[in-house]
N, C-alpha and C positions, 0 to 999 in steps of 0.2 A: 504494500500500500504506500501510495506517492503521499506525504504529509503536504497538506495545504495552508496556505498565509492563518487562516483562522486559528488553526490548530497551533502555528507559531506562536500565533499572539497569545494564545491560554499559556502556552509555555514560558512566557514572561520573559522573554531577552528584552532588551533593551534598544534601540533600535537606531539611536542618538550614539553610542557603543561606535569608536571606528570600527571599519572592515566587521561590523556583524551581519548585515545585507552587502550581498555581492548580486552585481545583472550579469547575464550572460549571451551574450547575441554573436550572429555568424554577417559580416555581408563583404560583397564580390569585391576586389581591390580595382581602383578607374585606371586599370594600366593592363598595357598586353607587356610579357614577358618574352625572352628567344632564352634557345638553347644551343649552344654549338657540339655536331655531331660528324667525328668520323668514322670514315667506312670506307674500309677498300682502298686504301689512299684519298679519297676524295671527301673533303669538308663542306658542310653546308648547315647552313643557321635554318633553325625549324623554330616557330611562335610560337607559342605554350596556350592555351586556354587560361581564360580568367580565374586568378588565383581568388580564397578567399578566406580574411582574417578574423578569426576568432578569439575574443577577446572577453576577458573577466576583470571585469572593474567594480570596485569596491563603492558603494552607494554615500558614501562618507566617511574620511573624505575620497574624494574623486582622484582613486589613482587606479591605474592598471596593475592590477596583481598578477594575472600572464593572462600571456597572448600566444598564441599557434597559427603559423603560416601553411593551410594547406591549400594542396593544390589536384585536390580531388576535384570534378567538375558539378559533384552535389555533394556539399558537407554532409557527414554523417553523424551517429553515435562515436563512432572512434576518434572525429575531433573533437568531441564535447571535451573523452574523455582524455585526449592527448595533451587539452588547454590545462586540466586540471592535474595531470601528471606533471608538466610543466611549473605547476605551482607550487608542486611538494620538491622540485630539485632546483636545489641554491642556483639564482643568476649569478651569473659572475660577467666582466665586460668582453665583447665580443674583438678579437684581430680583423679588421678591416681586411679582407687581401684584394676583393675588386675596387673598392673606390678606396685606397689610400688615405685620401684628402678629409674622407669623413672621419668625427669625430664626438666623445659626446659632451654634454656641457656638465661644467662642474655639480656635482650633487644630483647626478642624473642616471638611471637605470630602477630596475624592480626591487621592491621592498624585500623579497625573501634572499635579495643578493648583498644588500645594502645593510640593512636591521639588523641587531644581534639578536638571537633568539625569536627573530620574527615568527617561525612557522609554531616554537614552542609555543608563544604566545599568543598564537592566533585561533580564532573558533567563529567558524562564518557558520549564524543562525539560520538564515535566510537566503538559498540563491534564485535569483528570477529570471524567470525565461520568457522568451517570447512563443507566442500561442502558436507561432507554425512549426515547433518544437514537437510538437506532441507526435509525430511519427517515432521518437523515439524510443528503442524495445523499453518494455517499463523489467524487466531483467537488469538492464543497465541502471536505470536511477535508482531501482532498488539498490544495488548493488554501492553506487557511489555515496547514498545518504545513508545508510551502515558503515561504509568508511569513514566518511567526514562528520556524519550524526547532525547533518544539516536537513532542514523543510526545501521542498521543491515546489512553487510559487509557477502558472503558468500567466501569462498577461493576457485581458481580454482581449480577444477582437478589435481590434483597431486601436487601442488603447495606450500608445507604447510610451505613452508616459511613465506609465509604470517602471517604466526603466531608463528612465531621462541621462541617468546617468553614462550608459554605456554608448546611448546615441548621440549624446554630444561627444561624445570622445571622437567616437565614428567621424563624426561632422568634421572635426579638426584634424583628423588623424589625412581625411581627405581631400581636406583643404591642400594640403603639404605636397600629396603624391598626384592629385590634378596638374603639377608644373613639370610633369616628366613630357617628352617628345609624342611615348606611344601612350598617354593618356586618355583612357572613352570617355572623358568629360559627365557630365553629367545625365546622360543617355544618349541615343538614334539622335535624338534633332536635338541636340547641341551644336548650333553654326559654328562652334569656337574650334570642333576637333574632326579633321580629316585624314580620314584614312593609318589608324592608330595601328592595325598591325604592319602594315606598311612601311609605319613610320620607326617600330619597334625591330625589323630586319633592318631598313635601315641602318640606321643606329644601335645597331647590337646591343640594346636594353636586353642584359641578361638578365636572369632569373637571380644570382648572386646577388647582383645589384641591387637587383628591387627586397631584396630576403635585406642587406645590409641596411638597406635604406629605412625600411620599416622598422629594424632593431633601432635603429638610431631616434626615430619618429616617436616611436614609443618610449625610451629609454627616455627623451629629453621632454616629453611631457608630464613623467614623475618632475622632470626636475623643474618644469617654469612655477613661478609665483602665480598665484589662485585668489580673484579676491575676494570669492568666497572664505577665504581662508585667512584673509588679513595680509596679504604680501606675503606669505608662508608656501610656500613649494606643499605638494601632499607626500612627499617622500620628510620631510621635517616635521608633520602635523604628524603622523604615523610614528616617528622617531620618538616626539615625545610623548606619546601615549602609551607604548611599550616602553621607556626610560619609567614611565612614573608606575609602570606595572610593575618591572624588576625593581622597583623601591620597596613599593608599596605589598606588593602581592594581588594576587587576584584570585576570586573564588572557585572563576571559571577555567580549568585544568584544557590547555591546548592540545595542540596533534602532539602525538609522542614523539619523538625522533625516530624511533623503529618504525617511524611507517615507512619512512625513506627508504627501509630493506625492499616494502614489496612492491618499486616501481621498475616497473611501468607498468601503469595502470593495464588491462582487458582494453583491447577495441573493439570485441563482439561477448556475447554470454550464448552458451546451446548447450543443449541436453545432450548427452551422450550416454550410453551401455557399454559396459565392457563385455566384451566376447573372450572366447578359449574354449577349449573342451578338454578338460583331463582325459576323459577315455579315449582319444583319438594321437592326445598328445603335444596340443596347439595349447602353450602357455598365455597367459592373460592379454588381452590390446586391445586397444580403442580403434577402433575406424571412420574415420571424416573425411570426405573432399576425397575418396579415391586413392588413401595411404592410410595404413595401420601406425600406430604411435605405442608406445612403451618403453617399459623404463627396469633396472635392476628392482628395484622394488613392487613395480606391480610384475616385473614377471614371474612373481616366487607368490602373488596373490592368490591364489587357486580358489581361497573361498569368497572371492568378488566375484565373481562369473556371473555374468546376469545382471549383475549389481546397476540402477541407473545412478550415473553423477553428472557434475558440473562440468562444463570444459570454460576456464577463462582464455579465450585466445589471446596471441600474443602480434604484434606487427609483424613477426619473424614467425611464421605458420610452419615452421619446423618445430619449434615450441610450443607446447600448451599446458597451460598448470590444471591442477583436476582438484574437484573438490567436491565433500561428501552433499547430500541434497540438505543436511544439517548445518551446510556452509564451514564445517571444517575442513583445514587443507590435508589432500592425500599427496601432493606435491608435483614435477612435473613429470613428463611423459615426453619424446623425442621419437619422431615421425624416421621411420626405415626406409631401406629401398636408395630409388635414385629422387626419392622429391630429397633428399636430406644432401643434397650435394650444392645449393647454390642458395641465398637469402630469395625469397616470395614472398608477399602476404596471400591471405584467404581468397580475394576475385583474380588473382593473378591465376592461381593454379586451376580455378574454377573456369578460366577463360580459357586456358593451355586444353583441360580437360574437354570440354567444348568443341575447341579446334583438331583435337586428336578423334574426337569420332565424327565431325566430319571430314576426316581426312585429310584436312590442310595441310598440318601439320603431322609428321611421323617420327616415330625416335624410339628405338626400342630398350628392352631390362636396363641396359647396362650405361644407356645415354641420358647424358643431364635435360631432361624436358627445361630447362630452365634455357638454357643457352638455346637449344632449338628455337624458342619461343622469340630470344631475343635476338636472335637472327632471323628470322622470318618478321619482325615488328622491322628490326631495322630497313632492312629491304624496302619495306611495305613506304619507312618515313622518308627514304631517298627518293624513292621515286614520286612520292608529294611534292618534296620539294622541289624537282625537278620540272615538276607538270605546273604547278602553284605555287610560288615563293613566296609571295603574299598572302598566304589563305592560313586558316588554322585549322588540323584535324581534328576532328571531333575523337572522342579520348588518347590523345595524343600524352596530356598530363598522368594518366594511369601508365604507359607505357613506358613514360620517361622515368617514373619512380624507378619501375622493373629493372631498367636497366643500369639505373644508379645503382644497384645492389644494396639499396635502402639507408644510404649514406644523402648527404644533402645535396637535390637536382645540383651539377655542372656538367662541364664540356665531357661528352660520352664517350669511349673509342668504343669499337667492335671486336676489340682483341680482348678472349676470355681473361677475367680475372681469377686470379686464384682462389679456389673454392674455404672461404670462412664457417664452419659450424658451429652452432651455440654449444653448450655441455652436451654432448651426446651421449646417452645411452646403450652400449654396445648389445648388435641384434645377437642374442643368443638362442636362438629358438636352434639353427642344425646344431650346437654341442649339447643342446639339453637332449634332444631328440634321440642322438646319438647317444648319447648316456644311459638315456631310458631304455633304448631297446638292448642294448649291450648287457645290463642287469638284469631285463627279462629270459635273455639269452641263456643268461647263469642261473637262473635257476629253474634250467629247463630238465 
């Protein structure tokens, strides 16, 4: 059950309280992005689809407590929860390597990077969201307001006062990035902006670029004076609020530090069974997406068989943590085979799978589906840009992730990278198998 504004209120927070109301909104960035791609010897700049920035601001005072640049071409649940992953791991200031020149102003960046004990000290009663929110699995909100022990607040219908806070941020934040070349202005019939992807090959507005720029955009609006605030910065109105807590004390007991052990946050929640069969000889595994997962631990499970759990997915869909329907952790589990040979997420493999039955694509036991996949996109984006230099593909941004190998979009080559694993799980199923029958043997 999603807890509602009302039900906050009987719970008596305070609401005058800095950072005890946080808004939480998604909207498109007024800029087209490029990426530079080689292939085959041959380089060519591709345009990115509208990126868009997700942000969590604090209802008083008015600062940004994180923000997530994604570049999905419809936000989801897994930015909700990437923003707010984001806000449990300390900022710290960013190296400039595309624009050099930029820089931030003094007493400028996010409170959990800035503040001593910020995260210790902090407890957001309230987050608010906007009403076109609600396609989100309620798996997920459950899941996040059990972490954070915060009410989930949706805004009516046209309403978006409700969240004045995070929309004027918005406002300002687009004021700034409106002065770029490959700028879409303020919609279709804005006379002021011509031909923005265009303008964005042109002028190789990369994707880097606009990622530094908005860290910067964000970082230096903690730090201008507010005057709502009296000529006070919201990174200094925050500072002393937490200074007179660690003086003082506070009743209210913050996020622990051990929560930082268990990020990064789920980007999806689903039911799973484990499967095995003792009498056949098939030790314990999950099956998702077309790949069995397991682990030392549950392969020695024999009396989970049947059992349903949780699967919290992980951005890295080689991983997934598992957990009882009682929501205690069983721990994680490490996908076999050849998906375990290159980083994916969830619709990447779900798309690969797709193209392999119908035949696009082919790759057999022993071949990385990951690199087939990214050799047939690449092919697919050369020859766009060859036909279209101007145009933008339509999920070109899903693609471009892929082939990042889930490191931050830059310049892409087509020359496999060497193959990175999370903690794997070694497949043991032919030595156990072999075992079992070997002792059956002896005592024939």
């Amino acid at each position: 059950m999603v807890w509602t504004a009302a039900a906050a209120r009987r719970a008596g927070f305070n609401r005058s309280c800095p950072a005890t109301i946080a808004c939480y909104d998604e909207q498109q960035l007024p800029a087209i992005g490029t990426v530079t791609i080689e292939h085959e010897g041959h380089r060519f700049v591709l345009p990115m689809e509208r990126m868009s920035l997700c942000l969590l601001v604090s209802q008083h005072p008015k600062c940004i407590l994180a923000y997530h640049l994604s570049h999905r071409s419809r936000v989801s649940s897994a930015d909700f929860l990437e923003t707010f992953n984001n806000l449990l791991t300390p900022w710290s200031p960013r190296e400039f390597k595309s624009l050099p020149d930029l820089a931030y102003k003094e007493g400028s960046g996010l409170p959990n990077g800035l503040i001593p004990g910020f995260l210790e000290g902090l407890r957001i009663a309230l987050i608010r969201l906007d009403n076109d929110l609600t396609h989100y699995a309620d798996a997920i909100l459950v899941y996040l307001r059990e972490l954070l022990g915060a009410a989930i607040e949706f805004g009516k219908v046209g309403r978006w006062l409700t969240r004045y806070a995070v929309e004027q941020v918005f406002a300002a934040l687009q004021k700034e990035i409106s002065r770029l070349p490959s700028t879409t202005g303020s919609g279709p019939a804005d006379r002021h902006v011509h031909d923005p992807v265009g303008n964005a090959v042109k002028w190789n507005v990369s994707f880097e670029e606009l990622s530094e720029l908005v860290e910067v955009i964000v970082a230096n609006f903690n730090g201008a004076p507010r005057r709502e605030l009296y000529g006070a910065t919201p990174i200094e109105a925050l500072r002393r609020e937490w200074a007179g807590r660690h003086a003082e004390g506070s009743a209210i007991p913050g996020y622990l530090p051990t929560l930082a052990e268990h990020i990064p946050l789920p980007v999806g929640i689903c039911k799973v069974t484990i499967r095995g069969s003792e009498k056949k000889g098939v030790p314990p595994y999950i099956e998702l997406d077309h790949a069995k997962y397991t682990s030392d631990l549950l392969h020695c499970a024999w009396h989970l068989i049947g059992t349903p759990m949780i699967a919290l997915l992980q951005r890295d869909h080689r991983l997934i943590q598992i957990r009882y329907r009682n929501g205690s952790s069983f721990g994680p589990v490490n996908v076999t085979g050849h998906w375990s040979h290159s980083f994916h997420d969830r619709p990447t493999r779900q798309e690969i799978v797709r193209l392999h039955k119908q035949r696009t694509i082919q790759y057999a036991g022993s071949d990385d589906p990951i690199e087939v996949f990214k050799a047939h996109k690449m092919e697919q984006m050369r020859a766009h840009a060859n036909r279209n230099p101007g145009k933008v593909v339509r999920g070109s941004n899903k693609v471009l992730s892929t082939l990042s190998g889930g490191t931050p979009i830059g310049p892409i080559s087509s020359a496999p990278a060497a193959p990175v694993a999370p903690a794997h799980a070694p497949d043991t199923t032919d030595l156990w198998t072999s075992t079992r029958l070997a002792a059956q043997e002896s005592l024939k």
